[in-house]
C-alpha positions in Angstrom: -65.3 -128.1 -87.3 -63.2 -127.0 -84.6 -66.5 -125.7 -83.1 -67.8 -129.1 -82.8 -64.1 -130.4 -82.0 -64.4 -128.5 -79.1 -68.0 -129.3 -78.3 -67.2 -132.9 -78.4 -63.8 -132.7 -76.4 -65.9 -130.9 -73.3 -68.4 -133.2 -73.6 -66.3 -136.1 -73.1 -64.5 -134.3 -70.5 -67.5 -133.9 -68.6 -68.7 -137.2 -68.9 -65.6 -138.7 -67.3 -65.5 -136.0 -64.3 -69.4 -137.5 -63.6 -67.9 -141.5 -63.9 -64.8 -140.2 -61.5 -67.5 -138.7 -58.9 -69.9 -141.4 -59.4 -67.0 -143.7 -58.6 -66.3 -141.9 -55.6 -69.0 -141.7 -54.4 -70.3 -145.4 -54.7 -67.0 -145.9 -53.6 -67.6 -143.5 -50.1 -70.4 -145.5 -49.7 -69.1 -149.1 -49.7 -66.2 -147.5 -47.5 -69.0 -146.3 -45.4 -71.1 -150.0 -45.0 -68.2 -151.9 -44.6 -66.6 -149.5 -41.7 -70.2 -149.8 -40.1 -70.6 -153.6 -40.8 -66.8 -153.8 -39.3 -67.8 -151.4 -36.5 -70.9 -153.4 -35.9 -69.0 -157.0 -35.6 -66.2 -155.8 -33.7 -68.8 -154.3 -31.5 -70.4 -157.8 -31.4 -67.0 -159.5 -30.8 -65.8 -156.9 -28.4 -69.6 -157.1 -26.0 -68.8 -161.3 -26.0 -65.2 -160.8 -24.9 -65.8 -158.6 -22.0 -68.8 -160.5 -21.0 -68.0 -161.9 -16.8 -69.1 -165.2 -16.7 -66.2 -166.4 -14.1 -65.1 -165.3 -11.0 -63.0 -162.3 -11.2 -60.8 -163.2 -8.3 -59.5 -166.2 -10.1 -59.8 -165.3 -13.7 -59.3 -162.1 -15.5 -59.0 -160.8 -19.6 -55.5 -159.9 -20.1 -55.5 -155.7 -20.5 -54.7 -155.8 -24.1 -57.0 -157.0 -26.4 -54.7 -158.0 -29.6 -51.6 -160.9 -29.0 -49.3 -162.4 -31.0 -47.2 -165.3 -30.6 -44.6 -167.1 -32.8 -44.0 -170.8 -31.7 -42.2 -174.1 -32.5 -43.7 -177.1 -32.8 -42.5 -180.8 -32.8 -45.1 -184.2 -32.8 -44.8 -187.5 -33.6 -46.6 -190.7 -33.6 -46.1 -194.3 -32.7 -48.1 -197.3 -33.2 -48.0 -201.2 -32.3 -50.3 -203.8 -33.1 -50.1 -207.7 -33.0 -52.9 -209.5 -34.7 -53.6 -213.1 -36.2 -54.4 -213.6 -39.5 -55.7 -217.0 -40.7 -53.8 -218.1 -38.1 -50.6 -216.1 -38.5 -49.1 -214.0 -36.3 -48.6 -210.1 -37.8 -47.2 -207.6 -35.4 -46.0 -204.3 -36.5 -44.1 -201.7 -34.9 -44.0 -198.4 -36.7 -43.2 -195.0 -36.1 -44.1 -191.4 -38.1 -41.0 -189.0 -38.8 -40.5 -186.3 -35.7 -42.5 -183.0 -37.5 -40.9 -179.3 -36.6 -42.8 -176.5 -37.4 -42.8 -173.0 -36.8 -46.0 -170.8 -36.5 -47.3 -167.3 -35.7 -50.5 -166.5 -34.5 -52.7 -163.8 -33.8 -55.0 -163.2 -31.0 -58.0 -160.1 -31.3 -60.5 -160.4 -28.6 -60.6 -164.2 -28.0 -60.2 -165.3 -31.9 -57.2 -166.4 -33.1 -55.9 -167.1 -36.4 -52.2 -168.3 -37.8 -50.5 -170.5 -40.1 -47.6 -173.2 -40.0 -44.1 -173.4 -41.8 -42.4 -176.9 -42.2 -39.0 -176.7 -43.4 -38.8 -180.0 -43.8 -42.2 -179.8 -46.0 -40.7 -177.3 -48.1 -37.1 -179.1 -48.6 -38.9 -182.0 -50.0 -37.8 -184.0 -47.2 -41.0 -184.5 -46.0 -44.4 -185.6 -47.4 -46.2 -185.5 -43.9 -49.4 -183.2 -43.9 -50.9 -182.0 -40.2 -53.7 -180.0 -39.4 -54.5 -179.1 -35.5 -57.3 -177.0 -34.6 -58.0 -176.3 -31.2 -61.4 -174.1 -29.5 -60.8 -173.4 -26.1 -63.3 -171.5 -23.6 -63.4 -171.7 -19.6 -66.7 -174.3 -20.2 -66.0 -176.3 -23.1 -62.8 -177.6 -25.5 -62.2 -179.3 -28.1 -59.0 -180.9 -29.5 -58.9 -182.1 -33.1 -56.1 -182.6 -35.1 -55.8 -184.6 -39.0 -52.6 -186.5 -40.0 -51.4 -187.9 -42.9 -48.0 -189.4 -43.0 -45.8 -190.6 -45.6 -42.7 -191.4 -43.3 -43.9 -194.3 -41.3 -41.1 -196.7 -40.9 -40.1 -199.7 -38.5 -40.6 -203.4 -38.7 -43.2 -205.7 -39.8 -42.9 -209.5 -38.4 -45.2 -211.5 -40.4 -45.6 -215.6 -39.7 -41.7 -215.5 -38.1 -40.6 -213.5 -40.9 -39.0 -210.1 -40.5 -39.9 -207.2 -42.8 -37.8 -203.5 -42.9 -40.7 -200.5 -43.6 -38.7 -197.9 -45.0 -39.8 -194.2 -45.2 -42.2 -194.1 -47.8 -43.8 -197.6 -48.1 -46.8 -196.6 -46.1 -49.3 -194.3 -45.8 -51.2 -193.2 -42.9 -54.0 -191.2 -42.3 -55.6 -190.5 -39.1 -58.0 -188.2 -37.6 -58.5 -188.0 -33.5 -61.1 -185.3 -31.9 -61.4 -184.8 -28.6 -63.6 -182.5 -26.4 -64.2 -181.8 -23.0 -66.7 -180.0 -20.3 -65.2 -177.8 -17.5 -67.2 -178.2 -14.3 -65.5 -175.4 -12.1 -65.3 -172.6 -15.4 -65.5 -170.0 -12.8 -62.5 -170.2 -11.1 -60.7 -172.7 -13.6 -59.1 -171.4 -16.7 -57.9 -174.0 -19.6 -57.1 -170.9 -22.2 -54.9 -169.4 -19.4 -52.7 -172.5 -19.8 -53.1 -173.2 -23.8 -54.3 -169.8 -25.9 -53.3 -167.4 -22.7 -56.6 -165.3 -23.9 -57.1 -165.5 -20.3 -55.2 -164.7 -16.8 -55.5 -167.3 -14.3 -55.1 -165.1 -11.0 -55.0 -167.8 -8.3 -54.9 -171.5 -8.5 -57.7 -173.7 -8.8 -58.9 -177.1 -10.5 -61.3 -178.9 -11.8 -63.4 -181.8 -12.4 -63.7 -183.0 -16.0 -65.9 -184.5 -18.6 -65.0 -185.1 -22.2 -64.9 -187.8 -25.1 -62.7 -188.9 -27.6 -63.0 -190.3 -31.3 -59.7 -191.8 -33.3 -60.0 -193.4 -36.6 -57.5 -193.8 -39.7 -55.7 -196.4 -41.1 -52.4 -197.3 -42.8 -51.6 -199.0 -46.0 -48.6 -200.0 -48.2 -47.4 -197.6 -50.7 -45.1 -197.5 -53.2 -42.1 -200.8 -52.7 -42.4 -202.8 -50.4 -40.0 -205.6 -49.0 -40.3 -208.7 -51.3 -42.3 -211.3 -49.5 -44.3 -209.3 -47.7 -47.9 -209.4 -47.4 -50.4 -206.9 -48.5 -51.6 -205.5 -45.0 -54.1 -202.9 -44.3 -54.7 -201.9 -41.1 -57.8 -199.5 -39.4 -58.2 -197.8 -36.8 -61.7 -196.7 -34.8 -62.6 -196.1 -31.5 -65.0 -193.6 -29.3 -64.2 -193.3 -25.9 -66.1 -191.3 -23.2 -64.9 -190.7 -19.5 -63.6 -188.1 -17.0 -60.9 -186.4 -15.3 -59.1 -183.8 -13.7 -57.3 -180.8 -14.3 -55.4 -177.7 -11.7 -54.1 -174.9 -12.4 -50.8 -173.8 -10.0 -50.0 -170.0 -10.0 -46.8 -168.9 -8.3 -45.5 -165.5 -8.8 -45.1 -165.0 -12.1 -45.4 -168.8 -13.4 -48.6 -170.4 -14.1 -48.0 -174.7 -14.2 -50.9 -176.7 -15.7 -51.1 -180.3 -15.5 -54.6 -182.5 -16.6 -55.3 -186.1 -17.4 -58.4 -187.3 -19.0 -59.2 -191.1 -19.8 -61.9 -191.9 -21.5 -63.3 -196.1 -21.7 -63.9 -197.3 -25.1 -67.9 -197.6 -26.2 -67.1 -198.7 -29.6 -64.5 -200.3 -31.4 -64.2 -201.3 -35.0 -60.1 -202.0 -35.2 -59.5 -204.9 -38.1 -56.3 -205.9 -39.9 -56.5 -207.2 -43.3 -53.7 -209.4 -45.0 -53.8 -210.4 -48.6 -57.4 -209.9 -48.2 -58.1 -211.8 -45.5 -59.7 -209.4 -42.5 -59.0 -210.1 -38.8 -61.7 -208.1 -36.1 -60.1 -207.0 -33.3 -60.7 -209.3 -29.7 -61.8 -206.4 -27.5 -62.1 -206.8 -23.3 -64.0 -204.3 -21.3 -62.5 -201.5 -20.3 -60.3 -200.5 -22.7 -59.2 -197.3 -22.7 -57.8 -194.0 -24.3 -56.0 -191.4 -21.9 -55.4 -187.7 -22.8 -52.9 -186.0 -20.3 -51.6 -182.3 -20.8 -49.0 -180.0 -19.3 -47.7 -176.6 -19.7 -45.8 -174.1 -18.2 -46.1 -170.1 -18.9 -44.2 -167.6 -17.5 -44.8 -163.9 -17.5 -42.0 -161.4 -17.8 -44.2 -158.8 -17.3 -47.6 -157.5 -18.5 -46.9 -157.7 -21.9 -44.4 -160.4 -23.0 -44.4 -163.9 -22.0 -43.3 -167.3 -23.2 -43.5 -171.0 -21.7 -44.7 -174.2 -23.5 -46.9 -176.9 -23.7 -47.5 -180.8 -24.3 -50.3 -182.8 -25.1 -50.1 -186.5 -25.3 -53.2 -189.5 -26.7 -52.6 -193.0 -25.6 -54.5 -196.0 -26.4 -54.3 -199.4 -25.5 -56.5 -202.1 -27.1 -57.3 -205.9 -26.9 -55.2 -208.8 -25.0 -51.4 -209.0 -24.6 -51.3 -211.3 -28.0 -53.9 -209.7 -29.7 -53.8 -205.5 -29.4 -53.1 -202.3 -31.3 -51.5 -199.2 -29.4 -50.9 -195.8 -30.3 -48.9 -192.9 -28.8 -49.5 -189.3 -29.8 -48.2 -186.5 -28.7 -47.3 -182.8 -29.7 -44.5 -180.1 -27.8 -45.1 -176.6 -28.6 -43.2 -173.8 -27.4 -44.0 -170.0 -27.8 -43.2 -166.6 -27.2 -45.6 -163.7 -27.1 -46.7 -160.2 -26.5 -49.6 -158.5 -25.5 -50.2 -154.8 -27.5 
C-alpha cells in the first residue's frame, strides 16, 4: 500500500513539473511573439517617424523620442439666435458653464495618448461631457471636438416676453470637425506650435486650405419658466475656404498665429416652437472662421511650456433673422522631453 502510495505521490509529482514546464514554455513563447510583434511595430513606428519629408533647415524631430506633458484646459461656448415663428419673434441668448480640466499626455514617436480630469465633473457640479481629438501632421490636420452641455443658461425673449434659462433646463449637444491642408509642409510646421512633436527651426508660413462641419442642437430639459414655449433649436452647416498661417521663431520662443474662414455650402439651421418649425433665411456668403494662437517657449532641450487658443465663429442669416456661435478653448501645458 505504501508502495503504491508512493507510486501514486511521484506520479503526480511528475505530472505537475511537466504542466509547470509546459507552462513555461508556452509562456517563453508568447513572451517571445509579442517582444517580436512589439519589436516589429515599434520598428514600423520608429522607420515613419524618422522619415524627412520637410526641409531640415526649417523643421527638425525633437532628439528625444518620448514626451510628456500635463496641461490645463478651460472652453466655453456661446450662442445667439433670433428667429420668427408664426410670426413671433424668438431670440435667445445662451451661454455653456466655463469647463477646467486638467490632462496629461504622452508622446512616443509622433503618437500621443492622454486622458482628462474635471473637478468640477467629479464634484457633481457639473453634468458637461467634452471630447477633443486632434491629428496633426506638417500636410494635413484635423480638429474635432463633441460637446454635450447641461449648463446652458441665459435669456429667452419670446413674442416680448422675457424667459430666465437656468443651469439645467437645456440640453445641448454639438459636434464641429474641422480639417485642413498645409501647402508649404516643408518649411511650415503646425505640430511645432500645437503637439510640439516637431521643432520649428526658422520661421516660415503658409497658405491654407481646409473645411469645416458644425451640427447639434439644443432642447428644454427638465423645468422650464412657466409660459414658455417648447423650443428646439438645430444647428448644421459645412463650410469650405482658405487661409493663412506663420510660424515666428525668436530665440528660444516660437509664436503661432493662423486664421481660416471657410463660406457656408450648406445650411440646414431651423427653430421649432410648440411644433411649429422656422427654416433659417440664409444670404450668400455666410461664413464660419477658425483662428488659432500659441506661444511655446523652450527652457532648454528638454523642458518647455507655453499655451495655446483655438477659437470657431459663425455668423448666419440677416440682422433680424440669424444664429451665432462662439467657441473657443485655452490650453496651457508644461512638458519634457526624455
Amino acid at each position: 500500500m505504501r508502495r503504491i502510495c508512493f507510486f501514486f505521490s511521484m506520479l503526480l509529482i511528475g505530472v505537475v513539473a511537466l504542466a509547470q514546464t509546459r507552462s513555461e514554455i508556452v509562456r517563453e513563447r508568447m513572451d517571445s511573439l509579442l517582444r517580436g510583434k512589439y519589436e516589429k511595430m515599434d520598428s514600423i513606428l520608429l522607420k515613419r517617424y524618422e522619415k524627412i519629408s520637410y526641409d531640415t533647415t526649417y523643421i527638425v524631430r525633437p532628439p528625444s523620442k518620448l514626451m510628456l506633458k500635463v496641461r490645463a484646459n478651460v472652453s466655453g461656448n456661446n450662442i445667439r439666435i433670433k428667429n420668427k415663428v408664426d410670426g413671433k419673434t424668438v431670440r435667445a441668448n445662451l451661454s455653456t458653464a466655463r469647463k477646467t480640466t486638467l490632462s496629461f499626455s504622452v508622446n512616443y514617436i509622433g503618437l500621443s495618448a492622454g486622458f482628462a480630469l474635471s473637478p468640477s465633473f467629479f464634484s457633481g457640479k457639473s453634468k458637461d461631457f467634452e471630447v477633443n481629438i486632434n491629428a496633426y501632421s506638417n500636410r494635413y490636420n484635423i480638429d474635432a471636438y463633441y460637446q454635450s452641455s447641461k449648463t446652458l443658461s441665459g435669456t429667452i425673449f419670446h413674442d416680448g416676453e422675457k424667459y430666465s434659462l437656468d443651469k439645467g433646463s437645456m440640453h445641448m449637444k454639438i459636434l464641429n470637425v474641422a480639417g485642413y491642408y498645409t501647402f508649404n509642409h516643408r518649411r511650415f510646421s503646425y505640430p511645432a506650435a500645437f503637439t510640439q512633436s516637431y521643432i520649428q527651426k526658422r520661421s516660415a508660413g503658409s497658405w491654407l486650405a481646409g473645411f469645416s462641419y458644425q451640427g447639434g442642437s439644443m432642447r428644454p430639459i427638465g423645468d422650464v419658466p412657466v409660459g414658455m414655449p417648447a423650443e428646439r433649436i438645430y444647428m448644421g452647416n459645412f463650410a469650405i475656404g482658405g487661409g493663412y498661417g506663420y510660424n515666428f521663431v525668436l530665440k528660444k520662443w516660437l509664436l503661432h498665429v493662423s486664421l481660416l474662414p471657410a463660406v457656408i455650402v450648406f445650411n440646414n439651421n431651423n427653430v421649432t416652437v410648440n411644433g411649429e418649425r422656422e427654416d433659417e433665411n440664409t444670404h450668400f456668403p455666410e461664413m464660419m472662421v477658425q483662428g488659432r494662437f500659441a506661444a511655446v517657449y523652450s527652457m532648454n532641450s528638454k523642458y518647455f511650456m507655453g499655451f495655446t487658443s483655438i477659437a470657431n465663429s459663425s455668423r448666419l442669416g440677416y440682422s433680424d433673422h440669424y444664429t451665432r456661435q462662439n467657441k473657443w478653448r485655452v490650453r496651457m501645458f508644461l512638458g519634457i522631453r526624455l
